[in-house]
C-alpha positions as CSV (number, residue, x, y, z in Angstrom):
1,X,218.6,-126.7,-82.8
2,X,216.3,-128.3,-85.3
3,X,218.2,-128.6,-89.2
4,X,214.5,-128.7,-90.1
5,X,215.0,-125.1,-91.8
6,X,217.2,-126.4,-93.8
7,X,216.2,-126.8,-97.5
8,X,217.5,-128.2,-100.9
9,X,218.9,-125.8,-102.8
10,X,216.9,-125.1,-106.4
11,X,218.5,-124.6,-110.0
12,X,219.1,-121.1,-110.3
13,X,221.5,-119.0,-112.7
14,X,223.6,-118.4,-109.5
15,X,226.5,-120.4,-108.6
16,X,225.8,-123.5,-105.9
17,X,228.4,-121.7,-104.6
18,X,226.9,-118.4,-104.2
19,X,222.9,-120.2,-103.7
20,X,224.6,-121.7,-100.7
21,X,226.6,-118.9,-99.4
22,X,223.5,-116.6,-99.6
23,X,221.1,-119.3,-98.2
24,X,222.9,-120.1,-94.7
25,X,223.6,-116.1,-94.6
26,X,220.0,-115.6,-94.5
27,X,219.9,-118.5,-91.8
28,X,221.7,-116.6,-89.8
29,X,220.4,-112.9,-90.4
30,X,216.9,-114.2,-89.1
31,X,217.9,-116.0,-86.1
32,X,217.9,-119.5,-87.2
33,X,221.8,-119.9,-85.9
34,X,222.6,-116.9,-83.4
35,X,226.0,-115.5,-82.6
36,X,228.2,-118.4,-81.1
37,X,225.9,-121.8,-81.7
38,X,227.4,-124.1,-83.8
39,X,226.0,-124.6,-87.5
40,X,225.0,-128.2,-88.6
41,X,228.3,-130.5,-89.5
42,X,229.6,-129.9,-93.0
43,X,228.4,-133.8,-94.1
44,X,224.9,-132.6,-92.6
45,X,224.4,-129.3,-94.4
46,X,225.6,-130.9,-97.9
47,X,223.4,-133.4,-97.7
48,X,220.8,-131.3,-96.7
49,X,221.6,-128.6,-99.2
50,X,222.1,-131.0,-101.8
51,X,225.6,-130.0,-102.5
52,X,228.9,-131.7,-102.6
53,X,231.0,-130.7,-100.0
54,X,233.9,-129.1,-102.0
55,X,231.2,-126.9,-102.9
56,X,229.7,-126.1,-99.2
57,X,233.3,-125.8,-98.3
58,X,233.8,-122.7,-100.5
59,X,230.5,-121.1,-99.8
60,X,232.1,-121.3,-95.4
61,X,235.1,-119.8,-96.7
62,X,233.5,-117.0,-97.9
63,X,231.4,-116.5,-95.1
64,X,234.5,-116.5,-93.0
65,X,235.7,-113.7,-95.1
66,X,233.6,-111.6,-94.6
67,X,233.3,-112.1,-91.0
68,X,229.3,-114.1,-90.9
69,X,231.1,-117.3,-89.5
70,X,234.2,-119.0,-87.7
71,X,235.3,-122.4,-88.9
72,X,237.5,-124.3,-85.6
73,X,239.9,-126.9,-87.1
74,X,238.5,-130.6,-86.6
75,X,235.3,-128.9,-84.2
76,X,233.2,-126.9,-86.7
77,X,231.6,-124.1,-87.9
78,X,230.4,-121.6,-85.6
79,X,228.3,-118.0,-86.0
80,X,230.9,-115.5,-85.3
81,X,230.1,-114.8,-81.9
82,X,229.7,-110.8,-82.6
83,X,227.8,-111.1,-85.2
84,X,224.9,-109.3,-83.6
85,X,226.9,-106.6,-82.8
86,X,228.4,-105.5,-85.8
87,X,228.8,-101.9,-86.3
88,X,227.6,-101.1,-89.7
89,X,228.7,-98.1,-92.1
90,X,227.8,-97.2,-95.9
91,X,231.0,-95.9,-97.3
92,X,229.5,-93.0,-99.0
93,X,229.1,-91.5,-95.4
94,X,232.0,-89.7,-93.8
95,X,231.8,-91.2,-90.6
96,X,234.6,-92.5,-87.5
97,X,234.7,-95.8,-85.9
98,X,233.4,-93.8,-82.7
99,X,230.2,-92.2,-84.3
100,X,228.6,-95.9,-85.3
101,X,229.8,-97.5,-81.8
102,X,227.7,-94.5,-80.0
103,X,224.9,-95.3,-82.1
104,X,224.8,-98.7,-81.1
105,X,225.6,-98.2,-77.6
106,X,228.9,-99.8,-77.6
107,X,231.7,-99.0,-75.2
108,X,234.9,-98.4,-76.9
109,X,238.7,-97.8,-75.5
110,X,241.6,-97.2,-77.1
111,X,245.0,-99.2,-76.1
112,X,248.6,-99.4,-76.7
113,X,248.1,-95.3,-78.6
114,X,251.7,-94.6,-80.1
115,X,252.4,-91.1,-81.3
116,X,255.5,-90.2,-82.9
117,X,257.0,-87.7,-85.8
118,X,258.4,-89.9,-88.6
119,X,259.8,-88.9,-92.5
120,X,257.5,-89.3,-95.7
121,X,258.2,-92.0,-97.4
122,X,258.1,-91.6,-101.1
123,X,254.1,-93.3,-101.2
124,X,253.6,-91.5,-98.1
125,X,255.0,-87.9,-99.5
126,X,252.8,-88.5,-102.5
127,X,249.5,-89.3,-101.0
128,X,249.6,-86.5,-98.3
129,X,251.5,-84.0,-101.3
130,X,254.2,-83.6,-99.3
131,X,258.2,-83.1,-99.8
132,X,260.0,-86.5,-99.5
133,X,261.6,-86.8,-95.6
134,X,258.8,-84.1,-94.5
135,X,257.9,-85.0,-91.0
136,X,254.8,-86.5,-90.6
137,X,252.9,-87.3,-87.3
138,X,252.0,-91.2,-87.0
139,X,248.9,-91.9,-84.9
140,X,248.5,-95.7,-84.3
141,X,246.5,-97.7,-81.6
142,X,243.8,-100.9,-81.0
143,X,240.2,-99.8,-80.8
144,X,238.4,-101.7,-78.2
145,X,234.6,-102.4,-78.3
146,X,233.1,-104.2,-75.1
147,X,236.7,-105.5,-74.1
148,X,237.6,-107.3,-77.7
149,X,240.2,-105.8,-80.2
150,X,238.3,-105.1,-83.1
151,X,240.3,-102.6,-85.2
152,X,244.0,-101.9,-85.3
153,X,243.9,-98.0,-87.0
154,X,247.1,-96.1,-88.6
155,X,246.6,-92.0,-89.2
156,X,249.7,-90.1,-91.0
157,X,249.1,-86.2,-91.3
158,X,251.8,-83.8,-92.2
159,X,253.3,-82.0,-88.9
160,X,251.6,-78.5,-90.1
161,X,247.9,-80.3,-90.4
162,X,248.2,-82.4,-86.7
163,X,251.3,-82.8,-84.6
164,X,251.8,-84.9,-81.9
165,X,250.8,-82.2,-78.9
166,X,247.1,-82.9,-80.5
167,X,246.7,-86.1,-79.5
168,X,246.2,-85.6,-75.6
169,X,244.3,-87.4,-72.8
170,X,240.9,-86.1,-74.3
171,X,241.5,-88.7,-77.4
172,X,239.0,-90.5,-78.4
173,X,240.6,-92.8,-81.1
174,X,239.4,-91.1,-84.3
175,X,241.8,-88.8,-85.9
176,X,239.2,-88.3,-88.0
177,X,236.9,-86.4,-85.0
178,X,240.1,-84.6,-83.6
179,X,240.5,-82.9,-87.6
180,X,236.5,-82.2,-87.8
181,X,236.7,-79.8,-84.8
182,X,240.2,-78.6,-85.6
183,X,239.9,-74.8,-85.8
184,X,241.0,-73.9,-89.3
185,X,241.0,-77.1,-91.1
186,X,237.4,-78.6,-93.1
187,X,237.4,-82.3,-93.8
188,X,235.6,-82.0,-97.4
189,X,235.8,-85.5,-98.6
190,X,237.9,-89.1,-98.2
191,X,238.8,-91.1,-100.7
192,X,238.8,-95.3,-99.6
193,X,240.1,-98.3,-101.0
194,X,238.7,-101.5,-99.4
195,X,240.7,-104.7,-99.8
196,X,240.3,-108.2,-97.8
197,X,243.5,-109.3,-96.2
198,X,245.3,-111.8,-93.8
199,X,246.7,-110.6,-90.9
200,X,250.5,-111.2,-90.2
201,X,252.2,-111.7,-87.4
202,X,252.3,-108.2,-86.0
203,X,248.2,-107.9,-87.0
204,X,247.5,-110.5,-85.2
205,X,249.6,-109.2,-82.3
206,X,247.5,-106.1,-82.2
207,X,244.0,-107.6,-82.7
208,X,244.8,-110.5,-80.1
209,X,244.0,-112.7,-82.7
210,X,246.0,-115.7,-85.1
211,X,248.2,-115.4,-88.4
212,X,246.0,-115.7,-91.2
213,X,242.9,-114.3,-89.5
214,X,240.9,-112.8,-92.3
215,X,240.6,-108.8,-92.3
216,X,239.3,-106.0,-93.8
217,X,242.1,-103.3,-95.0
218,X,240.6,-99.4,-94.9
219,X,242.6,-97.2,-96.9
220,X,241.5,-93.6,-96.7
221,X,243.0,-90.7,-97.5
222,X,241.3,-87.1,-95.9
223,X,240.8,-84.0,-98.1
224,X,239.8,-80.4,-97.7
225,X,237.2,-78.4,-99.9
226,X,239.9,-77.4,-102.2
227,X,241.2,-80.8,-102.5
228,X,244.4,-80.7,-100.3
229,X,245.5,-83.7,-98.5
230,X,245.4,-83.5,-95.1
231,X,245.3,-87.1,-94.1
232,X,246.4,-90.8,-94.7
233,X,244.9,-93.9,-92.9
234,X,245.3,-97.6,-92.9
235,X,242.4,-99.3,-90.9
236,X,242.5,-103.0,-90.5
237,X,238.9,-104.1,-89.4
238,X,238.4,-107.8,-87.6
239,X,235.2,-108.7,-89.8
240,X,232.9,-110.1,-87.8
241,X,232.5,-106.7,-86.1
242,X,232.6,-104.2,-88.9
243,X,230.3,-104.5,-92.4
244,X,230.8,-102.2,-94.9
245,X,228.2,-101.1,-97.9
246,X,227.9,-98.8,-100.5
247,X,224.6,-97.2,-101.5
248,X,225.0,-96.3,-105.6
249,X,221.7,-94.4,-106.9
């Protein structure tokens, strides 16, 4: 592809930094580099930028962080290749995983689902308001979307609010949809924490992917109309697949 659309970057209160990491986003949100195609080399879009390359460097890294690109050791830097099919969620909206895959018509599975009854931790017994050692029912599995790992999801719930019998062959992968048409129980609210991560070795086992791969960590606890806790979550979200927003009015 032509690095005609390419164009020196002007003096601006921003940060080079940020010019250039907004710049080759907006590149890549119209079309100019699709999902997969290789971007210019880093010499090339310096030059063309009119940035050192320290400075280009940093603006990649961040757009590997948040999932807009993949950088391949001594080959380049690439469009994530699911970029076009990210699934996209405002935070204020209490929503599962499986609600914005059906909107986009994306197929998703769940693999390796483990259910067991474990004892509250002390952070655990806190968060859910629950006696230290009370048993808890851990939900954990990959979610699938057209045959890539894209999120590896944790649920805890206390055994009275969802035990393991709950989770049978009609499971969809959302803990979150299994306690909304609970009879008896009313999700009223969650409250999430967001943080950027890199996976470990047993993340990276789960998400088929490499140690270091940039995440995105969703913590998210569930609460009922009165406030009660009825359920704890750790998400861990592959990026280039998942983009998060909050709408503030």
């Amino acid at each position: 592809m032509s690095n005609d659309n390419v164009q020196p970057l002007r003096a601006r209160r921003l940060s080079l930094v940020t010019q250039a990491q907004q710049y080759l986003l907006a590149l890549v949100e119209k079309g100019t580099y699709r999902p997969g195609e290789q971007l210019p080399s880093e010499k090339e879009l310096a030059a063309q930028l009119g940035i050192s390359r320290p400075t280009l460097r940093e603006a990649l890294l961040n757009l590997e962080q948040e999932g807009v690109v993949v950088r391949k050791h001594g080959v380049g830097t690439f469009v994530a290749p699911g970029y076009d099919s990210r699934l996209e969620s405002g935070l204020e909206r209490l929503e599962s995983i499986l609600d914005l895959a059906t909107r986009q018509h994306l197929q998703v599975q769940v693999e390796n689902l483990d259910v067991q009854q474990v004892p509250a931790n002390a952070e655990l017994a806190e968060r859910l308001q629950v006696l230290p050692a009370a048993l808890l029912t851990r939900v954990s599995r990959t979610i699938v979307v057209d045959r890539r790992p894209v999120a590896y999801m944790v649920d805890y719930a206390s055994a009275a609010v969802l035990c393991p019998e709950d989770i049978d062959p009609s499971f969809n992968g959302s803990v979150l949809d299994l306690m909304r048409h609970k009879p008896g129980l009313e999700v009223g609210q969650a409250l999430a924490n967001i943080v950027a991560l890199n996976a470990d070795r047993a993340l990276a086992r789960e998400l088929g992917g490499k140690t270091g791969q940039a995440l995105l960590l969703l913590e998210e606890t569930l609460f009922d109309a009165e406030g009660k806790a009825l359920g704890f979550s750790r998400n861990f979200f592959v990026p280039d697949f998942f983009q998060f927003r909050v709408v503030r009015r």
